[in-house]
N, C-alpha and C positions, 0 to 999 in steps of 0.2 A: 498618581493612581493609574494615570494611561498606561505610563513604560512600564508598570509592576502587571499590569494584565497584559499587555502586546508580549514582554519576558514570559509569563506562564507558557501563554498560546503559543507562543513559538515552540517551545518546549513540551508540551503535548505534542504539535505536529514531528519534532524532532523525536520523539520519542517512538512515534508511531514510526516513523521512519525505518528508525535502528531496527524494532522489531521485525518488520515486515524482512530486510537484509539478514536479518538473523535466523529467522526461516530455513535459509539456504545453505549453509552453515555445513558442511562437511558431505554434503550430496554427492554424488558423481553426475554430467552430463545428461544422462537418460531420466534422471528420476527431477532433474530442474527443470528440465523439458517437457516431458510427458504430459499428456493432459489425462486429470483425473476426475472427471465428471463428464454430462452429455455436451455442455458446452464446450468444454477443453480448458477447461480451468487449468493453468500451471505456474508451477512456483518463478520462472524465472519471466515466465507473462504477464505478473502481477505485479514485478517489478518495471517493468517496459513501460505498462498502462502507466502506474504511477509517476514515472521518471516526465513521462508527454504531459499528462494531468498539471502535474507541479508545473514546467513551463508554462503551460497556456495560464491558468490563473496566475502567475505571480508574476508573468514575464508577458504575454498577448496582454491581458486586460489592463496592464499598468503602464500599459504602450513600455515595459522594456524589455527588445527581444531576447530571446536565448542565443548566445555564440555558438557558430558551429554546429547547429542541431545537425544530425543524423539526417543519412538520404530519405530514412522514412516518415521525418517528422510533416512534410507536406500532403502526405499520399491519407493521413489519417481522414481528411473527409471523404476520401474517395474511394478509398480499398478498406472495407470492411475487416474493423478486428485485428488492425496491420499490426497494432503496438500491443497484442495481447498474447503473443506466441515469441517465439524469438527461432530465425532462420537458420539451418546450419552451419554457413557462416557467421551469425553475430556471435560472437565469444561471450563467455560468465563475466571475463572481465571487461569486455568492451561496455556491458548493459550495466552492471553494478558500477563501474567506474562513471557513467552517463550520469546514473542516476546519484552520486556523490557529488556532482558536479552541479547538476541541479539543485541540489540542497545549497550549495555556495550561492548561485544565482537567484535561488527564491529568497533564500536568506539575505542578503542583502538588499533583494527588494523591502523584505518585514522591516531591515534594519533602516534602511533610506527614508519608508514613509509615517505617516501616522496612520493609527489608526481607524480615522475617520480622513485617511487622502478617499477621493473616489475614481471606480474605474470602470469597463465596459466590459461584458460578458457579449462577444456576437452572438455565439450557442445560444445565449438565454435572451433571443431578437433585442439585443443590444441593450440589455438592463444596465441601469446605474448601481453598482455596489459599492462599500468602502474595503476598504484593508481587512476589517476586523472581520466584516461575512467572510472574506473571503478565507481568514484564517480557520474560522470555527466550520465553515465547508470544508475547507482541505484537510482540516485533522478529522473531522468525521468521514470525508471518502477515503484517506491513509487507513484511518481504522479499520473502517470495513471489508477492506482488500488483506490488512494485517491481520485479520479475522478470518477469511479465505485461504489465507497463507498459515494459518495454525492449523485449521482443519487438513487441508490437502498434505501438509506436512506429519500428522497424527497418519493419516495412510497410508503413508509412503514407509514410516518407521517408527511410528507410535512416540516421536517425538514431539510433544507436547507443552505450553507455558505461556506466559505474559511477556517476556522477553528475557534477555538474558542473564539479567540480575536477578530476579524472582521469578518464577516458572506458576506464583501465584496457584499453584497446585499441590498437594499434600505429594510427599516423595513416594516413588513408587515401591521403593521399599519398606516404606511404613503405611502405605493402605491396599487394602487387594484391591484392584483395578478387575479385574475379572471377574470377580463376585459380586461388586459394585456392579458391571454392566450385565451382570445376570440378572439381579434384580431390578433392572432398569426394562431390561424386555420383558421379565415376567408382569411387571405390572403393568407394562403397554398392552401383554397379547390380555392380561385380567380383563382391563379397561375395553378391548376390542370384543371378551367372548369368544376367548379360542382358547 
């Protein structure tokens, strides 16, 4: 029953993964870049964050490092937001390729241990966790960034879905999407009295 849950949870995490990559999917440079919120939310910075995320948990807390991190995987305590933008020198393929790699590296940690191995979070003043939090953490913060990653992608080009097998949304050609979000504001400004 362990390997049949450890197999699920990996596979949400991998799934959220693919999504999040899928995002990116036929952009040009300005528009993977770009920050599109006050924060500077962007599609190829969501990948970065992610790609450092998955090392620290799978690879820091299980004492197995990451090979080869990148020169700014040290600086992430010290320089604010370092792994959340990408530089113009880091290339689409240098970060996506990073972050493919990590998915090897994490994965093989999922695959090496059990579920209940345990290991150290320093960030979280040095909690004891198992495998399995650490699983059902990382596909809940992959989601939520692959969630960031569909919004900021619906802005940039109305490009919208759950990934790329199912888009999980009714096709655009068989629902009005415009009349939909007319009525979506009409009964916001109703609700507000405007």
């Amino acid at each position: 029953m362990t390997d049949d849950l450890k197999h699920h949870l990996k596979n949400y995490l991998q799934s959220s993964r693919e999504a999040l990559l899928w995002k990116l999917d036929g952009l040009d440079e300005y528009d993977l870049r770009r920050p599109l919120t006050p924060t500077g939310t962007n599609l190829l910075g969501l990948v970065k964050h992610c790609a450092s995320t998955d090392v620290e948990y799978f690879g820091t807390c299980f004492d197995r490092p990451f090979p080869d991190p990148p020169a700014w995987f040290p600086l992430i305590e010290s320089v604010p937001n370092i792994e959340m933008w990408a530089t113009p020198d880091e290339t689409t393929d240098a970060i996506t390729g990073l972050y493919r790699r990590v998915w090897d590296h994490s994965n093989a940690t999922i695959d090496a241990l059990d579920l209940d191995t345990e290991g150290h979070v320093p960030w979280w003043d040095g909690q004891t966790v198992t495998l399995g939090r650490i699983l059902i953490h990382m596909t809940a913060e992959t989601n939520r960034h692959a969630g960031h990653a569909d919004i900021v992608r619906e802005t940039i080009d109305g490009t919208a879905g759950l990934n790329r097998r199912n888009s999980n949304l009714p096709p655009a050609d068989q629902y009005d999407w415009p009349a939909h979000h007319a009525q979506v504001e009409q009964a916001a400004r109703t609700a507000a009295g405007k």
